[in-house]
BAKOLLUM-13586 format. One record per residue: chain; x, y, z of N, C-alpha, C, O in turn. Coordinates in steps of 0.1 Angstrom, whole numbers, plus 5000, padded with zeros to 4 digits. Layout:
// BAKOLLUM-13586
+------+------+------+------+------+------+------+------+------+------+------+------+------+
| unit |  n.x |  n.y |  n.z | ca.x | ca.y | ca.z |  c.x |  c.y |  c.z |  o.x |  o.y |  o.z |
+------+------+------+------+------+------+------+------+------+------+------+------+------+
|    A |    X |    Y |    Z |    X |    Y |    Z |    X |    Y |    Z |    X |    Y |    Z |
...
+------+------+------+------+------+------+------+------+------+------+------+------+------+
END
This chain:
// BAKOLLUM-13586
+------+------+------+------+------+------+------+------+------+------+------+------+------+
| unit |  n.x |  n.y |  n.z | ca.x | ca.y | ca.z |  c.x |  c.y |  c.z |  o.x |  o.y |  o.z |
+------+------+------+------+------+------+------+------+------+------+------+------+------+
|    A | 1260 | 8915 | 7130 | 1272 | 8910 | 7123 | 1270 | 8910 | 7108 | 1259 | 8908 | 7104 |
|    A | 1282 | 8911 | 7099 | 1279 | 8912 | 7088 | 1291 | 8907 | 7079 | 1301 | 8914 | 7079 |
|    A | 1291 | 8899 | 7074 | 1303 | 8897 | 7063 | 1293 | 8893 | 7050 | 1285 | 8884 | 7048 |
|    A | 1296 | 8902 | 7045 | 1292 | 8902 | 7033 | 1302 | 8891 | 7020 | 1313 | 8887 | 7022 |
|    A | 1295 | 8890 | 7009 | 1304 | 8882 | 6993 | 1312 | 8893 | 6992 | 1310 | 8905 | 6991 |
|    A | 1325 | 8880 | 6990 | 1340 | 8892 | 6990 | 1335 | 8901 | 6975 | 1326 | 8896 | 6968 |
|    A | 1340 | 8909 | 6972 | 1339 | 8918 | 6965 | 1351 | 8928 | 6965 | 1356 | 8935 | 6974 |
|    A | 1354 | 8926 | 6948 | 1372 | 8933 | 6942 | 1368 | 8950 | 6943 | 1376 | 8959 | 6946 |
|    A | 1352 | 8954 | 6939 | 1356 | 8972 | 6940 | 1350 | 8976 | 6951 | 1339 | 8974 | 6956 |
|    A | 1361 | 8983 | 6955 | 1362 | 8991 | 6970 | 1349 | 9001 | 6970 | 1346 | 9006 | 6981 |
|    A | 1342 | 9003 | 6957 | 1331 | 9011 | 6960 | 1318 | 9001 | 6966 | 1310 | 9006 | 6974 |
|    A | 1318 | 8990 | 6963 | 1309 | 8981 | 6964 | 1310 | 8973 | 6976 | 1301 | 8965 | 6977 |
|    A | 1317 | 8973 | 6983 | 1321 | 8967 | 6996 | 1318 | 8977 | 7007 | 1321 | 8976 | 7019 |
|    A | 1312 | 8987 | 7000 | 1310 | 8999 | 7013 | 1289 | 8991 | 7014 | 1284 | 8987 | 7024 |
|    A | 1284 | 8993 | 7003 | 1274 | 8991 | 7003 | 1269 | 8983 | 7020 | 1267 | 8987 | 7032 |
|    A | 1268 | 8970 | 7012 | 1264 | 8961 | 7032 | 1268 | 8968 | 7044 | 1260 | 8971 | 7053 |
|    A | 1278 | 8972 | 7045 | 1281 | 8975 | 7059 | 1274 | 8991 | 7055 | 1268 | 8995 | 7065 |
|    A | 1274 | 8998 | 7046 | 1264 | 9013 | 7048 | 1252 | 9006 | 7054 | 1250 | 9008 | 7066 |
|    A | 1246 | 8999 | 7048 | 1232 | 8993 | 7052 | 1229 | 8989 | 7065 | 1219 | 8990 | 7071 |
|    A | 1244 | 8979 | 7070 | 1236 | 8979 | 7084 | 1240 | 8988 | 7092 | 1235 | 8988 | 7104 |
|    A | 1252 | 8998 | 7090 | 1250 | 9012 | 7098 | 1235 | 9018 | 7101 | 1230 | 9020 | 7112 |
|    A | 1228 | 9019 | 7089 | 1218 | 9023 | 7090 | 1207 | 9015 | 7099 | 1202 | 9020 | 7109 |
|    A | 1203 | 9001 | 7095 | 1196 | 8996 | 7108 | 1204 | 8998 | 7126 | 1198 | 8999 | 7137 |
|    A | 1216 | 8998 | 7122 | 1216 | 9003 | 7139 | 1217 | 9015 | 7140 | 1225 | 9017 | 7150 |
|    A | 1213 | 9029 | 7135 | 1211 | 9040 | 7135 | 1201 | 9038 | 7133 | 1199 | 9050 | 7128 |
|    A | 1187 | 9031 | 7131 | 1173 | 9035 | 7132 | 1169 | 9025 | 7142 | 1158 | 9025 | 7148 |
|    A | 1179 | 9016 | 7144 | 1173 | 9010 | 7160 | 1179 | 9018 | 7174 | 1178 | 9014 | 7186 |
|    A | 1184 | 9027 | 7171 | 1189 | 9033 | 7179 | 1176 | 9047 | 7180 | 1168 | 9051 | 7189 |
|    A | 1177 | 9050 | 7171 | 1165 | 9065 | 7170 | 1151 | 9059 | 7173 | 1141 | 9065 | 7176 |
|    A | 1152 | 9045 | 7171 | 1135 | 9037 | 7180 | 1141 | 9034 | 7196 | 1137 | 9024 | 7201 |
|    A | 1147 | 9039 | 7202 | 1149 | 9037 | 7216 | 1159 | 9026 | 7219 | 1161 | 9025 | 7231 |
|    A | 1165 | 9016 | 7211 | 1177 | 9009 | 7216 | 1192 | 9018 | 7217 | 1195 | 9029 | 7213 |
|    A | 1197 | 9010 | 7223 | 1215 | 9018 | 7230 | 1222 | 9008 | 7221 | 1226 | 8999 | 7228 |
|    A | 1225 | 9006 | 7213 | 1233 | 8999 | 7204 | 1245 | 9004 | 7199 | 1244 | 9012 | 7189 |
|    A | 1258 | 9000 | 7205 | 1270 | 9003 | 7204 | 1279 | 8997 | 7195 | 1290 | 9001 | 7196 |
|    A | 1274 | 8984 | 7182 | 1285 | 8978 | 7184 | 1283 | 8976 | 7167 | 1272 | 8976 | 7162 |
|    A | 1292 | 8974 | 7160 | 1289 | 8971 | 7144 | 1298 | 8959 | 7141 | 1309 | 8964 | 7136 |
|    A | 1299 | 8950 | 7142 | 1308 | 8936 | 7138 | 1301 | 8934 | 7123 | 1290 | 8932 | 7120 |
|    A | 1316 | 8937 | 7112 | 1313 | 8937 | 7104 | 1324 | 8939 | 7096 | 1327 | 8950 | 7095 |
|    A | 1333 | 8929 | 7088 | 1343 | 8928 | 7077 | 1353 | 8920 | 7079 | 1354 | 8914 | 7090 |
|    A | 1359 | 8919 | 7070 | 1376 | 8908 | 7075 | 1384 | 8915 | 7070 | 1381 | 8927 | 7066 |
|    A | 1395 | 8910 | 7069 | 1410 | 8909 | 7062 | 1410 | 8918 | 7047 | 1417 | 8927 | 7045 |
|    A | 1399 | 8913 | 7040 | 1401 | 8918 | 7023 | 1389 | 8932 | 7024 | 1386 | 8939 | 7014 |
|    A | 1383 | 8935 | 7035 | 1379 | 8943 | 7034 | 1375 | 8958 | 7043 | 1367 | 8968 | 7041 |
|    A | 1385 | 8952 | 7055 | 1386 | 8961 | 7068 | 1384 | 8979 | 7063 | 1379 | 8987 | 7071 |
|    A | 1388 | 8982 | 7052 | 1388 | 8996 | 7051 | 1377 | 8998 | 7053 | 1374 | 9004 | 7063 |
|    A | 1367 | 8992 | 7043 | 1354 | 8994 | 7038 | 1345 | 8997 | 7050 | 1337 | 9006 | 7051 |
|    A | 1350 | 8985 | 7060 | 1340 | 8981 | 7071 | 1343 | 8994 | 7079 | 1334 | 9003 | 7081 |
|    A | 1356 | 8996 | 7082 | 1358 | 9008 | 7092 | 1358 | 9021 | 7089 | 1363 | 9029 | 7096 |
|    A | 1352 | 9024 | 7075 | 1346 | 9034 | 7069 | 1333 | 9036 | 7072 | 1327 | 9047 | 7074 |
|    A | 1330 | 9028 | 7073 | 1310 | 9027 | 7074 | 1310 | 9023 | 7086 | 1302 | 9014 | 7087 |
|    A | 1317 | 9024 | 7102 | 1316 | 9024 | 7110 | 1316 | 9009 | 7122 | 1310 | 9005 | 7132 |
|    A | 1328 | 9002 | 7112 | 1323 | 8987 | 7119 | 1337 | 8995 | 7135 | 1346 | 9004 | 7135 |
|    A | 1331 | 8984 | 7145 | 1337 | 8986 | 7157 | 1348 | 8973 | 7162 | 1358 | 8973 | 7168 |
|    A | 1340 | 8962 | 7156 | 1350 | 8952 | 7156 | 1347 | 8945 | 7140 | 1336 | 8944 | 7134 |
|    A | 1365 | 8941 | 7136 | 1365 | 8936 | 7122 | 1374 | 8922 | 7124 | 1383 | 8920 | 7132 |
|    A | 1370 | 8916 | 7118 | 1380 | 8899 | 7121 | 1392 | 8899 | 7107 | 1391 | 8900 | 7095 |
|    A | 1403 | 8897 | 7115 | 1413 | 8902 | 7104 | 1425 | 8889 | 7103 | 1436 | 8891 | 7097 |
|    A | 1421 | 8878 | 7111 | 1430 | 8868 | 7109 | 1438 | 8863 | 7097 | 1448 | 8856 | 7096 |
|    A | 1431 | 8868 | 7088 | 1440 | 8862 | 7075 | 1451 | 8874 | 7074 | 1462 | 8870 | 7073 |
|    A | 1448 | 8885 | 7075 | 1466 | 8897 | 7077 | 1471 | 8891 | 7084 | 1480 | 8884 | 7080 |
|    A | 1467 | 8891 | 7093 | 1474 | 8885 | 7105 | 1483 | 8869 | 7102 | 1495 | 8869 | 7100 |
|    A | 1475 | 8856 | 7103 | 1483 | 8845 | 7100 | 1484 | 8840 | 7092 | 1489 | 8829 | 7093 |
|    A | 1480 | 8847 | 7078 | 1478 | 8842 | 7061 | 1470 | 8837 | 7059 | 1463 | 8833 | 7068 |
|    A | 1467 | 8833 | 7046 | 1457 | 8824 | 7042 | 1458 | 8805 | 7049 | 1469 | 8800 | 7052 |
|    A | 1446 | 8798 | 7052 | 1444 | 8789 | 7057 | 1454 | 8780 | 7046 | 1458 | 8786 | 7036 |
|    A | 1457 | 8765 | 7051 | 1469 | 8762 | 7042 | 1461 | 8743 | 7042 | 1452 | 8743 | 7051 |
|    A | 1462 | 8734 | 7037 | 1461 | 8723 | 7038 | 1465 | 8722 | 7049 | 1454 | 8720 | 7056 |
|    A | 1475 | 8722 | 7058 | 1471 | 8717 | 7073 | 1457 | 8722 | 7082 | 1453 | 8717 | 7092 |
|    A | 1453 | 8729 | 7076 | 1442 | 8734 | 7084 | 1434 | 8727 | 7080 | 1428 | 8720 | 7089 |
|    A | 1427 | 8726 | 7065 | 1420 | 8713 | 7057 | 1418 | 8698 | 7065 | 1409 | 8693 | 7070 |
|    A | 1434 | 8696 | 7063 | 1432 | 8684 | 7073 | 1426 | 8678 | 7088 | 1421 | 8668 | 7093 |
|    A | 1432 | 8695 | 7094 | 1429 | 8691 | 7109 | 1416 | 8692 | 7110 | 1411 | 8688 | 7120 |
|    A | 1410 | 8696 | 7100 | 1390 | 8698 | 7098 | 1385 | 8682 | 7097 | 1375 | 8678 | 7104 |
|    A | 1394 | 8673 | 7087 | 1391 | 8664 | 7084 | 1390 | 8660 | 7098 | 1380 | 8661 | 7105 |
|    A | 1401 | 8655 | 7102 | 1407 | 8650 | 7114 | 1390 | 8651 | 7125 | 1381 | 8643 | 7127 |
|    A | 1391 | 8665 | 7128 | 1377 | 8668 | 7137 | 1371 | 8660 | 7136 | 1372 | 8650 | 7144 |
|    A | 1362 | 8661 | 7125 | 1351 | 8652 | 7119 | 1351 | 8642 | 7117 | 1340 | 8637 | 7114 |
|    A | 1363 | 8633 | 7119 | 1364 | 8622 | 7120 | 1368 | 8616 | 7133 | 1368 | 8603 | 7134 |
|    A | 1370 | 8623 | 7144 | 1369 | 8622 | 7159 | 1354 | 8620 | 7164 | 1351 | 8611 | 7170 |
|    A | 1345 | 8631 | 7159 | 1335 | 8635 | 7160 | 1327 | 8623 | 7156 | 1320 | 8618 | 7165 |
|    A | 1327 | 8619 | 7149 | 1318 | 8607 | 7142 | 1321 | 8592 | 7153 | 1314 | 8582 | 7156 |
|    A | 1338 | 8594 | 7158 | 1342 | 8584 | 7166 | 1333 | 8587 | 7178 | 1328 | 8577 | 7181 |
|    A | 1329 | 8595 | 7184 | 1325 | 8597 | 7193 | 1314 | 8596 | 7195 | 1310 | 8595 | 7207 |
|    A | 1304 | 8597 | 7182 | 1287 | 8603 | 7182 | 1285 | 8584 | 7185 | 1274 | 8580 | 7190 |
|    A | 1293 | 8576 | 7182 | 1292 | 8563 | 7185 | 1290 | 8559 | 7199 | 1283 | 8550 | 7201 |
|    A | 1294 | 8565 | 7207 | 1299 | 8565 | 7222 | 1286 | 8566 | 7226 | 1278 | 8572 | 7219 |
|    A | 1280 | 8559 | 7237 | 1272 | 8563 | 7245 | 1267 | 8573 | 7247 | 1255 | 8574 | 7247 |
|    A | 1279 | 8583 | 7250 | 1280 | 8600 | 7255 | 1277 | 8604 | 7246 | 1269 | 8613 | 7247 |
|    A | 1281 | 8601 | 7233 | 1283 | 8610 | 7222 | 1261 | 8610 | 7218 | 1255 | 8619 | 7214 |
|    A | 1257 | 8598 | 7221 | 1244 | 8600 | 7217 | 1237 | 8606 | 7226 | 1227 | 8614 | 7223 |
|    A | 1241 | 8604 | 7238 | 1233 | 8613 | 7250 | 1230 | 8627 | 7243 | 1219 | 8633 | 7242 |
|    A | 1245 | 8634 | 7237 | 1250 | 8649 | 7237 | 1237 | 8653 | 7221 | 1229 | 8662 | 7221 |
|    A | 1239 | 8644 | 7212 | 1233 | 8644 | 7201 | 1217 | 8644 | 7204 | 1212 | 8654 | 7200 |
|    A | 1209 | 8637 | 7210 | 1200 | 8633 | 7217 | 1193 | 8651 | 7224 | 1183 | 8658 | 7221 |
|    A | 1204 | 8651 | 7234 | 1202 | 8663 | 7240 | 1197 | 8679 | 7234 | 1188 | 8686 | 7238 |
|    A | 1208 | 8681 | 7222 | 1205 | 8689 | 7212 | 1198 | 8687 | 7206 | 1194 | 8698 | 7203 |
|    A | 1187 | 8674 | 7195 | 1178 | 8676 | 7189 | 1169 | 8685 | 7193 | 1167 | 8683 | 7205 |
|    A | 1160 | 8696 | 7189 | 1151 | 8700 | 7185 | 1137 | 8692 | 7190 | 1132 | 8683 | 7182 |
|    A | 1133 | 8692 | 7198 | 1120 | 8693 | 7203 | 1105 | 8685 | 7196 | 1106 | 8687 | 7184 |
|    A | 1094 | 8678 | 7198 | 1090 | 8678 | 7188 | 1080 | 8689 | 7185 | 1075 | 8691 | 7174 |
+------+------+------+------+------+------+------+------+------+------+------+------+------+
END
């Protein structure tokens, strides 16, 4: 997968996704079956599906730019989240995921 720093010249936006064309065209000629190039969004879909991307994430064409309600409902999360890491459950779940020693 690849999303590269947005970038205004269209020549320059080809670069990254050229590059990892290339590692899955040399993991492919070392014996892997590798089908798949996840690689660009919205401001840069041409670029990606020039240089061979297979899936590109394009939600912002699609439902516009993110808006303050979305800001908030992040807030909102994280503030659920913290309600909860209080909870019993919520430390089991935290607890669970730590890292090992």
């Amino acid at each position: 997968m690849c999303i590269p720093p947005p970038q205004a010249d269209e020549a320059l936006q080809h670069e990254p996704f050229r590059r990892l064309r290339e590692v899955l065209l040399d993991l492919n000629r070392g014996g892997h079956s590798l089908d798949t190039l996840s690689m660009g969004m919205s401001a840069d879909l041409e670029a990606a599906i020039a240089e061979g991307a297979t899936i590109v994430r394009v939600g912002t064409a699609i439902f516009g730019p993110r808006t303050e309600y979305g800001e908030r409902t992040m807030a909102h999360c994280l503030h659920r989240r913290r309600q909860h890491d209080d909870e019993p459950r919520g430390r089991l779940v935290r607890a669970a995921l730590r890292p090992g020693p």
